[in-house]
C-alpha positions, -999 to +999 in steps of 0.1 A: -762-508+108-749-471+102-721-462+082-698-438+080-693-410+057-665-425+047-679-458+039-705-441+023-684-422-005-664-456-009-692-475-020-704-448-048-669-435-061-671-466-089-704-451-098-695-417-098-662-425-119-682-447-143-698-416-153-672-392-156-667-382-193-634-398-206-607-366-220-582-390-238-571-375-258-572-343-257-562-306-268-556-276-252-578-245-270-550-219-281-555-187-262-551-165-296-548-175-331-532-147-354-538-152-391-498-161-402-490-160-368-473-194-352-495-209-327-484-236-300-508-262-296-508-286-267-523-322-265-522-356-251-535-387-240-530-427-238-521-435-274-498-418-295-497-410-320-520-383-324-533-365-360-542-333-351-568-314-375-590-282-376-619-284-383-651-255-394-657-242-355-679-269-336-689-293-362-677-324-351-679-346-377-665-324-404-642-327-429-610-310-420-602-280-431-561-289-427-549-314-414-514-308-395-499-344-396-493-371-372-467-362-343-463-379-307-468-348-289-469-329-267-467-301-284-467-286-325-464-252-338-491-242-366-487-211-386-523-201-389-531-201-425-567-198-425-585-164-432-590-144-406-628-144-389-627-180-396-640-197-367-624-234-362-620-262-334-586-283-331-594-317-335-572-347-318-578-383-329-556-412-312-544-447-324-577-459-314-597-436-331-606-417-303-612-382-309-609-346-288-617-315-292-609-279-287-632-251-281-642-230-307-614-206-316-616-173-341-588-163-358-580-131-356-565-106-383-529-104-386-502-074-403-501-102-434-527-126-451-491-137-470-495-173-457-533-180-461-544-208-482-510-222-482 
């Protein structure tokens, strides 16, 4: 019996999506973050709503440094009020309790340091 190519990648697309690492929710990794700067921040997923948090730079697991409230997204503004060199990650977690992540981000010095810490 021979099969076709086709048949072929029919039969193992289930596997091959079984494995595929699930991205919902998730957040887009801000291209710069000035300290007291604004910064857009993107996101999504399945299940709104969404807290979004930032967290010490790619420690999963850790306590937030701020956490910037619940919103439905797709989109929030932060001023960045964290001290510049800081390195963080933007954390997502959905009404499940699912959780996403950003890459690690540095923020970088700004004309003011007015806002940090508030």
């Amino acid at each position: 019996m021979k099969l076709s190519i086709a048949a072929i990648a029919a039969l193992l697309a289930p596997a091959v999506l079984a494995q595929t690492p699930l991205t919902d929710p998730s957040i887009n990794t801000p291209v710069d973050v000035v300290e007291c700067q604004p910064t857009d921040l993107t996101f999504g997923g399945t299940a709104p709503p969404f807290i979004i948090s930032i967290i010490p730079g790619g420690q999963a697991g850790a306590a937030p440094l701020e956490t910037l409230g619940t919103s439905s997204g797709p989109s929030l503004t932060w001023v960045a009020n964290i001290t510049a060199g800081t390195k963080v990650t933007f954390e997502i977690r959905d009404a499940q309790g699912r959780l996403g992540f950003s890459a690690i981000v540095t923020i970088q010095a700004g004309t003011s340091t007015a806002c940090v810490g508030k």
